[in-house]
mmCIF file of the C-alpha atoms, coordinates in Angstrom:
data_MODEL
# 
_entry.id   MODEL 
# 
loop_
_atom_site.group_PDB 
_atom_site.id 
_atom_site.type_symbol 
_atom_site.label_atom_id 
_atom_site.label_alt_id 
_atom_site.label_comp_id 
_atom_site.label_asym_id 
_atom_site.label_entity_id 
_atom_site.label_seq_id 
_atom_site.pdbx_PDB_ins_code 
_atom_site.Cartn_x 
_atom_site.Cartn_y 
_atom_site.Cartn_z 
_atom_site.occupancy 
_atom_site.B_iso_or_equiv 
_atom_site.pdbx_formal_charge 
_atom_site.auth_seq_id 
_atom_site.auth_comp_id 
_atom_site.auth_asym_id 
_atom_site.auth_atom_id 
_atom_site.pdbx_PDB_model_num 
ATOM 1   C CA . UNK A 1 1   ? 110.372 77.570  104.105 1.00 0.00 ? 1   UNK A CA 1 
ATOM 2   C CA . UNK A 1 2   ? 110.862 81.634  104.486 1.00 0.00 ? 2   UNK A CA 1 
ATOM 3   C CA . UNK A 1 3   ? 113.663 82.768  102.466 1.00 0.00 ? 3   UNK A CA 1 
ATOM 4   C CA . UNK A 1 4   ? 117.016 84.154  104.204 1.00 0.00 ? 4   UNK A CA 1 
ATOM 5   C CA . UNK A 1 5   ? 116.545 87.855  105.096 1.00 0.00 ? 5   UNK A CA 1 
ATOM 6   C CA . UNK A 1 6   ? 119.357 89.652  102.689 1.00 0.00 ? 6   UNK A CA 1 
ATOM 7   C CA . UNK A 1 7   ? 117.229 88.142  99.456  1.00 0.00 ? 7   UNK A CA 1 
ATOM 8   C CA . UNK A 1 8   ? 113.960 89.285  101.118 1.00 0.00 ? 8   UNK A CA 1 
ATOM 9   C CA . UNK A 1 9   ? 115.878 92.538  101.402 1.00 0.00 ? 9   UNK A CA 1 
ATOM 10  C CA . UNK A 1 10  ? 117.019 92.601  97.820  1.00 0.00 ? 10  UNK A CA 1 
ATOM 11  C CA . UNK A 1 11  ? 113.796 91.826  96.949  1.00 0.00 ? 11  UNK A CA 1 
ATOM 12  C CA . UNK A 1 12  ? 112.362 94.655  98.406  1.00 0.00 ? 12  UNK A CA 1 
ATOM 13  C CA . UNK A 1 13  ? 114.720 97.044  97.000  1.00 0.00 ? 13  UNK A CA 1 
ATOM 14  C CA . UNK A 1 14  ? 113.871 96.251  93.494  1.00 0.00 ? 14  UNK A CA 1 
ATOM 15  C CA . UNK A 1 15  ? 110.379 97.382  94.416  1.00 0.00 ? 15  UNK A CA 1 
ATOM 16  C CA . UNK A 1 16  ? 111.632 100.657 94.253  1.00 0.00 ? 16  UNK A CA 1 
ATOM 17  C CA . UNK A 1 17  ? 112.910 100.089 90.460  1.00 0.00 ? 17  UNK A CA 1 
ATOM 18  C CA . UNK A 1 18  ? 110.719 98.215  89.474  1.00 0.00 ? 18  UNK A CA 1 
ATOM 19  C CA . UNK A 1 19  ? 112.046 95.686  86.094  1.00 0.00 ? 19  UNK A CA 1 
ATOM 20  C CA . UNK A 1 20  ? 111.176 96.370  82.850  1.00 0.00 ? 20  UNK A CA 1 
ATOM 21  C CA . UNK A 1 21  ? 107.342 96.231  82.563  1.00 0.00 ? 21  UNK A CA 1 
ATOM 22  C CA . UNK A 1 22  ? 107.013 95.433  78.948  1.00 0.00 ? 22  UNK A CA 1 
ATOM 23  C CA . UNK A 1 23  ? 108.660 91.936  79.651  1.00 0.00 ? 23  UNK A CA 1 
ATOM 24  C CA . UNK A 1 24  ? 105.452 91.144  81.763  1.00 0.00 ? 24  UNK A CA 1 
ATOM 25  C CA . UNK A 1 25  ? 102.097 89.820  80.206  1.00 0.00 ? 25  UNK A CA 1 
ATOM 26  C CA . UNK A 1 26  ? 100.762 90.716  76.664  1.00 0.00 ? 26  UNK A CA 1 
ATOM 27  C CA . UNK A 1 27  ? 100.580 94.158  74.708  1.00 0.00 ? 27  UNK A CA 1 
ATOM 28  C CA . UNK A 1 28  ? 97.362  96.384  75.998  1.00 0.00 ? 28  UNK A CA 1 
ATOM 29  C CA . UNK A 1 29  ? 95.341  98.647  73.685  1.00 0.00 ? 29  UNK A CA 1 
ATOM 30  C CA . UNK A 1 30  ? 97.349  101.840 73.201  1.00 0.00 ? 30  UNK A CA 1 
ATOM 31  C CA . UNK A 1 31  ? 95.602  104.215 74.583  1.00 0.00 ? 31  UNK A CA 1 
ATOM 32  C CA . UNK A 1 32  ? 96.067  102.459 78.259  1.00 0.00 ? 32  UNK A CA 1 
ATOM 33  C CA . UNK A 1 33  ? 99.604  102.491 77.654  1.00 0.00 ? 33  UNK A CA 1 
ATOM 34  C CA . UNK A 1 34  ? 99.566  105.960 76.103  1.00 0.00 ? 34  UNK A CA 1 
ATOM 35  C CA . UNK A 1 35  ? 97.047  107.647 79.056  1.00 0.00 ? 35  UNK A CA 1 
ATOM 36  C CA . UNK A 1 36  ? 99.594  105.773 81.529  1.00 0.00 ? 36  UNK A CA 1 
ATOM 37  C CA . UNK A 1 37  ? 102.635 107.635 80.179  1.00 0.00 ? 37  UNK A CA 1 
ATOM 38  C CA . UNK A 1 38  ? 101.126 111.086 80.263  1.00 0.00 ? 38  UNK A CA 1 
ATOM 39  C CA . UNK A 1 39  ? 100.368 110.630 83.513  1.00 0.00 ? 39  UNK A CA 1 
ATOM 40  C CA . UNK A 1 40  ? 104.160 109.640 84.164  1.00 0.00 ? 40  UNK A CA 1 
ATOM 41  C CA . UNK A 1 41  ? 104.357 112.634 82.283  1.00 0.00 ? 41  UNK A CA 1 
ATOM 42  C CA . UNK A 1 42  ? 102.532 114.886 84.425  1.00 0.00 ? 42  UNK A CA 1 
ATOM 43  C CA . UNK A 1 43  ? 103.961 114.034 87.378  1.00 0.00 ? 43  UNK A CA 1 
ATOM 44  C CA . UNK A 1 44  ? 107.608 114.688 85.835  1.00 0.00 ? 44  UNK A CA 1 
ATOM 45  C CA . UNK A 1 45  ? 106.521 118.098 85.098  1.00 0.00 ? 45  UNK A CA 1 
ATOM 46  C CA . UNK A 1 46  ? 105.127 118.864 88.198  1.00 0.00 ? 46  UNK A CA 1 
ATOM 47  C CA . UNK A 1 47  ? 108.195 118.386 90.098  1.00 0.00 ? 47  UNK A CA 1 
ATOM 48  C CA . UNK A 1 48  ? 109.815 120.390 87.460  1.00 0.00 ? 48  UNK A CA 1 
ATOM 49  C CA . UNK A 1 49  ? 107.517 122.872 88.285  1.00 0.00 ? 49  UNK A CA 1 
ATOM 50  C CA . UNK A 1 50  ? 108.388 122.409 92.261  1.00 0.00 ? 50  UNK A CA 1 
ATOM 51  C CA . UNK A 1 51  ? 112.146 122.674 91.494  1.00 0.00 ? 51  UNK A CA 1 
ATOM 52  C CA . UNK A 1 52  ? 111.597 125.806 89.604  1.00 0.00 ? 52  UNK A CA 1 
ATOM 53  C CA . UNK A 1 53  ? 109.873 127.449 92.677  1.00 0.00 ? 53  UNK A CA 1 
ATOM 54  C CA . UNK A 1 54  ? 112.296 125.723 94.870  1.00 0.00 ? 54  UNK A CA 1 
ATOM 55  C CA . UNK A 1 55  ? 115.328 127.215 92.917  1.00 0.00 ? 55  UNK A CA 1 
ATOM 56  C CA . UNK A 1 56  ? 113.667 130.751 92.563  1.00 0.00 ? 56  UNK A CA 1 
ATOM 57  C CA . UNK A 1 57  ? 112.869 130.636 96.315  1.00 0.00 ? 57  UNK A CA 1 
ATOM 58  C CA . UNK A 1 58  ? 116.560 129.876 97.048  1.00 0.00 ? 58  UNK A CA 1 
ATOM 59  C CA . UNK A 1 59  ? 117.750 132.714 94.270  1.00 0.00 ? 59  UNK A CA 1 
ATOM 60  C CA . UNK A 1 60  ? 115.248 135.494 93.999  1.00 0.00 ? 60  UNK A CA 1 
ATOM 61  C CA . UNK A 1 61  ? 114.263 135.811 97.527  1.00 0.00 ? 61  UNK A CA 1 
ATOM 62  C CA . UNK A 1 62  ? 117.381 137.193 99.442  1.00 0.00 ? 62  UNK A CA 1 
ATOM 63  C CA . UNK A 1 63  ? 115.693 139.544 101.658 1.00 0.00 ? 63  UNK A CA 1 
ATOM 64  C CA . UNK A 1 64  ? 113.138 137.238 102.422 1.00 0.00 ? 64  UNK A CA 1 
ATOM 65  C CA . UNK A 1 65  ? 113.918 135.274 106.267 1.00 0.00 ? 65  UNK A CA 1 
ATOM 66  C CA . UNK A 1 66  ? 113.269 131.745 105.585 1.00 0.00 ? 66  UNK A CA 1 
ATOM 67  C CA . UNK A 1 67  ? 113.745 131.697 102.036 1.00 0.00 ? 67  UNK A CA 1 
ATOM 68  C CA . UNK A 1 68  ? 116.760 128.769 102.407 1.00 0.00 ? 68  UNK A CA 1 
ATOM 69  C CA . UNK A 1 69  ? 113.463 126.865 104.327 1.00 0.00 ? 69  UNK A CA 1 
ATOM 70  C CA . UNK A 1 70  ? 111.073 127.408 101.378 1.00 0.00 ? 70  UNK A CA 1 
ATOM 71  C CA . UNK A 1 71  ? 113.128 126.364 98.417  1.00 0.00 ? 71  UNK A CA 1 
ATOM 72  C CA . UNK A 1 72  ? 114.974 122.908 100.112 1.00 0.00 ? 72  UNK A CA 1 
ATOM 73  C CA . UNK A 1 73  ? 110.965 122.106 100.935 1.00 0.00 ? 73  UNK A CA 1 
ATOM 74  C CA . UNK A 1 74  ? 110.417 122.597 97.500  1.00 0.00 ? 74  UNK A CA 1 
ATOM 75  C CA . UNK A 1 75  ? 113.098 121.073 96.241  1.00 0.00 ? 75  UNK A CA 1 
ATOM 76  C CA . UNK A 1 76  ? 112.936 117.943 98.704  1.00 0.00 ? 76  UNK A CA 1 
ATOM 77  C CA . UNK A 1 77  ? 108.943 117.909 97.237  1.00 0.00 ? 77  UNK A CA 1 
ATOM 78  C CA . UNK A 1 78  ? 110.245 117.951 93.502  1.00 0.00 ? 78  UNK A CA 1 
ATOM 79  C CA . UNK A 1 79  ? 112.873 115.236 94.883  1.00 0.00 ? 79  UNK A CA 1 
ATOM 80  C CA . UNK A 1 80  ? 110.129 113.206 95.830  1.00 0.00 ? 80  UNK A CA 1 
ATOM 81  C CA . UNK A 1 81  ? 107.704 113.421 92.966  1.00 0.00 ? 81  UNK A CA 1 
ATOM 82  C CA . UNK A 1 82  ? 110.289 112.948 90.738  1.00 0.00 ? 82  UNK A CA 1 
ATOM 83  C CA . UNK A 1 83  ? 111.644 109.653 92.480  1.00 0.00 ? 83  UNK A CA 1 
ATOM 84  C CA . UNK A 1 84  ? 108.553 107.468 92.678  1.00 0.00 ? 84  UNK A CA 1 
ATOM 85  C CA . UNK A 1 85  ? 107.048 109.049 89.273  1.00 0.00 ? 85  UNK A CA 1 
ATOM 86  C CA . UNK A 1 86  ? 108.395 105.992 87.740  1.00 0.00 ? 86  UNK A CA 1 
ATOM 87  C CA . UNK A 1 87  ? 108.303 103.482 89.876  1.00 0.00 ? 87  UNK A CA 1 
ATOM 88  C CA . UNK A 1 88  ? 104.420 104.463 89.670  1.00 0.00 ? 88  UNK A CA 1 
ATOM 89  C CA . UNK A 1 89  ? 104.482 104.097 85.737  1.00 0.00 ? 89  UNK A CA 1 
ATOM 90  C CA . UNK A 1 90  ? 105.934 100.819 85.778  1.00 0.00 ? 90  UNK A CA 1 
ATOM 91  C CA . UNK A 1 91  ? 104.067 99.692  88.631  1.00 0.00 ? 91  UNK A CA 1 
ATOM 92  C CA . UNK A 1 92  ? 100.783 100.810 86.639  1.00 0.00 ? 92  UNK A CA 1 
ATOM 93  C CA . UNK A 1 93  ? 102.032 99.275  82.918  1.00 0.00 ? 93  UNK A CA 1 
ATOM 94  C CA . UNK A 1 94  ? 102.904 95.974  84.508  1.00 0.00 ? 94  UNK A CA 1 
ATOM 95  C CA . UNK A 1 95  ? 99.455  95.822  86.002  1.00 0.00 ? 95  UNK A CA 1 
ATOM 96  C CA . UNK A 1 96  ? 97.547  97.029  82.603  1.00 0.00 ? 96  UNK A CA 1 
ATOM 97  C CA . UNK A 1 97  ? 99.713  94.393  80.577  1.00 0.00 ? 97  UNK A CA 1 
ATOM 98  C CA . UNK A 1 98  ? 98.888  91.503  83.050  1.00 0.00 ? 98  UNK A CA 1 
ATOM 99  C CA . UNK A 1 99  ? 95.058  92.753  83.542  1.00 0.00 ? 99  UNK A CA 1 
ATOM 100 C CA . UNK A 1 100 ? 95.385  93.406  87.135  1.00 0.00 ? 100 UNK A CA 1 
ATOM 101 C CA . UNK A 1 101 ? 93.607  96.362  89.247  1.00 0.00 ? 101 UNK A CA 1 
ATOM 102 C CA . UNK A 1 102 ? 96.011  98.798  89.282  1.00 0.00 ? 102 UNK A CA 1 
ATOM 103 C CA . UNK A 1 103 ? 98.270  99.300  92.385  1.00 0.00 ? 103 UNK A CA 1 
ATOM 104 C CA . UNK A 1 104 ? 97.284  101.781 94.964  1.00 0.00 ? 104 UNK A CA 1 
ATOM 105 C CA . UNK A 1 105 ? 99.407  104.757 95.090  1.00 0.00 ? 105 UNK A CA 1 
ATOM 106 C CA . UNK A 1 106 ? 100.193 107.289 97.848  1.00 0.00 ? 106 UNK A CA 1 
ATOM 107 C CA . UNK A 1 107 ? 101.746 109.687 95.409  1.00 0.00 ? 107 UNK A CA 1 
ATOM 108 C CA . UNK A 1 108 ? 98.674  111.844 95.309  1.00 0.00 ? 108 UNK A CA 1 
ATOM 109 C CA . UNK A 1 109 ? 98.318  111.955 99.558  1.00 0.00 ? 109 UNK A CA 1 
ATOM 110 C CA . UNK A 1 110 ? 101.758 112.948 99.988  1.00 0.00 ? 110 UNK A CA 1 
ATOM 111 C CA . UNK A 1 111 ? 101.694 115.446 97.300  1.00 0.00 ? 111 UNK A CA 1 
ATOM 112 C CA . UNK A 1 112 ? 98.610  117.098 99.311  1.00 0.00 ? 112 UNK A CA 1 
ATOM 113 C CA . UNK A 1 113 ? 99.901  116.920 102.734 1.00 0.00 ? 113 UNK A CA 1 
ATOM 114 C CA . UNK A 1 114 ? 103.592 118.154 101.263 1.00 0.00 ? 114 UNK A CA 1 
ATOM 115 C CA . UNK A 1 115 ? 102.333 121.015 98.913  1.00 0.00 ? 115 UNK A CA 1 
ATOM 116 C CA . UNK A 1 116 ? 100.000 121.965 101.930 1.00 0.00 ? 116 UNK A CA 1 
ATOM 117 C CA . UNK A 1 117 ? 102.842 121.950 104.479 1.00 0.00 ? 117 UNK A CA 1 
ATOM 118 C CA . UNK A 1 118 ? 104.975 124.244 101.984 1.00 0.00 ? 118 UNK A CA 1 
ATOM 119 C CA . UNK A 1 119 ? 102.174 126.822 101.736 1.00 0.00 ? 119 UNK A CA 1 
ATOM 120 C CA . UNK A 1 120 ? 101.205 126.583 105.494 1.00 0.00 ? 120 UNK A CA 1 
ATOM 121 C CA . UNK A 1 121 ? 105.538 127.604 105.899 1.00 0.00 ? 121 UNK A CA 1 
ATOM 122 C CA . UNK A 1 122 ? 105.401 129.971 103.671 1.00 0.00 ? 122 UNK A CA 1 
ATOM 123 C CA . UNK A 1 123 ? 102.369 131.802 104.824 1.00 0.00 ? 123 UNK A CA 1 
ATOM 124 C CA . UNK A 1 124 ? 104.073 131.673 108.192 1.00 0.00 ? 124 UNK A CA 1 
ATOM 125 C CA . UNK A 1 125 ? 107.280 132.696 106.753 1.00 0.00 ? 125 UNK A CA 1 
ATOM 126 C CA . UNK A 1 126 ? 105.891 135.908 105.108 1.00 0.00 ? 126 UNK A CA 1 
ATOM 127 C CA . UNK A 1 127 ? 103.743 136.710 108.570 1.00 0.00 ? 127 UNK A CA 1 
ATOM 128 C CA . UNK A 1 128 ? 106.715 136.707 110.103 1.00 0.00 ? 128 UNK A CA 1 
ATOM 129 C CA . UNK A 1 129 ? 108.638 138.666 107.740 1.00 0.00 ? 129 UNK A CA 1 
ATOM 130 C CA . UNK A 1 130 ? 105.982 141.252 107.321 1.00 0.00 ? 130 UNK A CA 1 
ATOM 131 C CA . UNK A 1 131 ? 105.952 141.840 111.103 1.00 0.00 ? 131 UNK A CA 1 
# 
């Protein structure tokens, strides 16, 4: 019997905040859990890094056309690092604690195609601007 569709719904939108992982399975070696949260870690910091650029694209670059189109970019990039970083951790920690594969992740793709868009603006921007 399929469930009704608002719990299927619900359910789904838990998978974006994903519960507490450490109430799942046993307690892994360490280091998994350790090498895990530097890589939560990393990705934090890099869309601190894309804010910063975002912000300083929006600030520093007044003379520049298209600098309001660089920084949101950047911004919405830092936006989106920043809001499936966890849900990646936890995702990962629950699967390390239960001795699963680990999920796949499109985190890295996006980050690609969106850092690559960014630059391919920008270069256009500054063509433009030059000209």
């Amino acid at each position: 019997m399929s469930e009704p569709a608002d719990r299927t719904t619900r359910r789904r939108g838990a998978n974006w905040f994903p519960a507490d992982p450490t109430t799942f399975g046993v307690d892994p070696d360490y280091r998994f859990t350790l090498a895990n949260e530097r890589t939560f870690l990393a990705w934090v910091r890099t869309a601190l890094a894309l804010a910063a650029g975002g912000l300083g694209a929006l600030t520093v670059l007044d003379d520049f056309g298209g600098a309001e189109l660089l920084g949101i970019g950047l911004l919405a990039l830092s936006f989106a690092t920043s809001a499936t970083a966890y849900r990646r951790w936890a995702l990962n920690e629950r699967a390390i604690r239960l001795d699963e594969p680990l999920p796949p992740s499109r985190l890295p793709l996006y980050m690609a195609i969106g850092v690559a868009v960014v630059s391919l603006v920008a270069a256009v921007l500054f063509v433009i601007d030059a000209s």
